[in-house]
N, C-alpha and C positions, 0 to 999 in steps of 0.2 A: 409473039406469045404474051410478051407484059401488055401488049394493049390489050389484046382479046383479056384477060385479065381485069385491067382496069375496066374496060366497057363491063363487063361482066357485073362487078362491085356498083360501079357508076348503074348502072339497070337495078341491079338490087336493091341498094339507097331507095332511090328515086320510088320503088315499086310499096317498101317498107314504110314511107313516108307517107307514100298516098293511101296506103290502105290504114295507116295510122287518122290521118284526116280526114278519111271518111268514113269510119265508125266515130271519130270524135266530133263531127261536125254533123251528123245525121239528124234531122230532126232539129235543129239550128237554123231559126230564122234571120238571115241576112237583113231584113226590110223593117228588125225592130226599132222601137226607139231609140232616141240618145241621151235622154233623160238620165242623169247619174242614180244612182240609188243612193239614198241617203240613211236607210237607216233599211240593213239588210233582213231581219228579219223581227216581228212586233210579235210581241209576249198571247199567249194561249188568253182566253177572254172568256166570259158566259152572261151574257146580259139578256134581258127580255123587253119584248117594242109593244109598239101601243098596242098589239093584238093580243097583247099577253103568249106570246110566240118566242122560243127562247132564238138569239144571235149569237153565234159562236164563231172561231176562227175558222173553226170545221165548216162552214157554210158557206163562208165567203171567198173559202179557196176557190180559186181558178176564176174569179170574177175581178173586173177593177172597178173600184169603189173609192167615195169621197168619205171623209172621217173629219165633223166639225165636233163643238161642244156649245151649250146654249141651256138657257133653264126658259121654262113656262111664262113666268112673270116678267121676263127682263122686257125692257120698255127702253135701251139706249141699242146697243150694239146688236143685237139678235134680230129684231126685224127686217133691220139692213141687211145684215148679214143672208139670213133668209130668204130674202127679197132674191137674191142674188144665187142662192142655191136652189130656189124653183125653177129661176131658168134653165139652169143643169139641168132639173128632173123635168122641165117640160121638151127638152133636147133631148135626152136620153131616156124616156121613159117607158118606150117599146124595146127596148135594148136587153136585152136578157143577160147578159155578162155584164152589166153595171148597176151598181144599188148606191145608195148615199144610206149613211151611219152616223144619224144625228145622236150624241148623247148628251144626256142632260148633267149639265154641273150640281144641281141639286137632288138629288136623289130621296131625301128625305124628305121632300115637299112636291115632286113630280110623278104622281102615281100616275098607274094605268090609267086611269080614266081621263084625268089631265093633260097625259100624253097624247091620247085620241081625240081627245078637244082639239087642242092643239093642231095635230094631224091637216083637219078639215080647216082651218084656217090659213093654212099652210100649200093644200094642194087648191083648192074650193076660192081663195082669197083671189081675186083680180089683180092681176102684174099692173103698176101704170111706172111708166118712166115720167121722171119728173124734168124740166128744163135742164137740170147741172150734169144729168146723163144717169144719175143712177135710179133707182128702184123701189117701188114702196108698195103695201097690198093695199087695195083697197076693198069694196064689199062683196060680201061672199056671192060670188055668182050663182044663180036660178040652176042654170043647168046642171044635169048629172053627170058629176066627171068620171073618166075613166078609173079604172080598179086601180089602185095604186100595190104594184108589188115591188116596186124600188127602192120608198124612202121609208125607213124606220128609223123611228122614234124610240131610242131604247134608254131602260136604266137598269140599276144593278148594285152592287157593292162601291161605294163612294172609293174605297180606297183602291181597288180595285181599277174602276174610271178613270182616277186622277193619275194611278201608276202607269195606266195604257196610254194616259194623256202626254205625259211626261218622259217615257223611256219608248215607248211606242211609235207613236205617231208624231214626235217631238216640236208640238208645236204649244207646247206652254214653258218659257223659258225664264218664269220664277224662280226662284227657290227657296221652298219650303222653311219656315224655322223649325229643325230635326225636334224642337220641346216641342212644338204646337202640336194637339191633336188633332187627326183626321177629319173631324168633325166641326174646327173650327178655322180648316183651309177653305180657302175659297178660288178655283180659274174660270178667271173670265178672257178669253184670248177669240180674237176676230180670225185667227189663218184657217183656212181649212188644209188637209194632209190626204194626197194622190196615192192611192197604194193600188198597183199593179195586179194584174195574176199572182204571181209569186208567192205574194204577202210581201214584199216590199216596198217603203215607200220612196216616189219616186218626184216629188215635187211636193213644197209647201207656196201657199199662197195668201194675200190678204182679202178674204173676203169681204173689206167693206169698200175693194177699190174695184170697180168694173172690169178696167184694162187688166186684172190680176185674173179675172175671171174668165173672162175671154179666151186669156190663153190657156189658163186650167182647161177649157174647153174643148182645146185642139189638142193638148196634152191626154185629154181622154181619149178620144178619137184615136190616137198614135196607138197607145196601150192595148186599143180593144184590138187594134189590128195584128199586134205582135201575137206570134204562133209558136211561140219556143216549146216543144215538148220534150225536150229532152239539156236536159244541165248537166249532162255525163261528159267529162273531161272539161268543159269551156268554162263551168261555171265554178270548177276548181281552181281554174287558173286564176278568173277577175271578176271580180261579182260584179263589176262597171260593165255595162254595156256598151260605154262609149269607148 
């Protein structure tokens, strides 16, 4: 009689458990990433790209996206850098869940029309790799490239930018003098920031280093694959995936 009993309890456990674990684990993909999340969730945003087309948070949900900073005129670090995030977009450019979210550090000198210059030098400029392994554009190519609907070129409220820059996507780790005004800070930072489906970001990288990029690369690939629909119970427990 106490077995019959304990089997009894011992079946119920076992039934309560499972039926616990499979509504909490439904719609839970097993095969995601292991990419930790670093910075679980990046501030509400409204900027507008070289289309004069506005970029919001609301947009970009459920896509994975790269997030640099760069201005028009810079002539040291930005070219490289950019060199290096075409090949992303020449990778990923049929890809309909992934965009690149170039924003310009100077806002008060990178208007719309600047940005669309820009643009076309950008997708239109010829990759050549040089001897040391990395990247540089060279003349804008004859041919007519494909529509570009991945990479924008956005600007918007300067402080706005710099706060996304910095609490966001955390990849400019100055710090500000609290007297200085908004207007006479200046980031200039080479990483670019991985940011998932989710809105989370999920790798930083140096974009002026190849082998940073590369993996960035595979690191996208992983992300686009993940299928998580559902963060009910699991994503209460660990917001780490790993």
């Amino acid at each position: 009689m106490i077995m019959n009993k304990l089997t009894f309890y011992l079946i119920f456990f076992a039934a309560l458990v499972g039926g616990f674990l499979y509504f909490a684990l439904q719609g839970y993909d097993f095969s995601r990433s292991k990419l930790a999340v670093i910075n679980a969730e990046i501030p509400e945003f409204n900027f507008v790209n070289q289309n004069n087309q506005p970029i919001t948070k609301r947009q970009v949900e459920g896509k994975v996206y790269v997030a640099e900073y760069f201005f028009t005129t810079c002539k040291g670090i930005c070219p490289k850098m950019n060199a290096n995030m075409r090949r992303v977009y020449d990778t990923y450019k049929h890809e309909e869940q992934f965009l690149i979210v170039s924003h310009t550090c100077m806002p008060e000198t990178d208007s719309i029309p600047l940005l669309k210059a820009y643009e076309k030098q950008m997708i239109q400029g010829k990759l050549l790799r040089k001897e040391d392994g990395s990247y540089t554009f060279g003349e804008l190519m004859t041919q007519t490239p494909d529509s570009n609907k991945n990479w924008h070129f956005v600007t918007g409220d300067k402080q706005e930018l710099y706060f996304l820059a910095r609490k966001g996507y955390m990849i400019d780790n100055g710090k500000p003098d609290t007297t200085q005004h908004i207007n006479e800070q200046f980031i200039h930072t080479q990483f670019f920031a991985l940011v998932d489906k989710m809105g989370r970001v999920r790798g930083i990288y140096d974009g002026l280093i190849s082998d940073e990029v590369d993996k960035m690369m595979l690191d996208i690939r992983e992300l686009l694959s993940e299928k998580v629909t559902s963060t009910r119970f699991v994503g209460g427990f660990n917001n780490n995936p790993s």
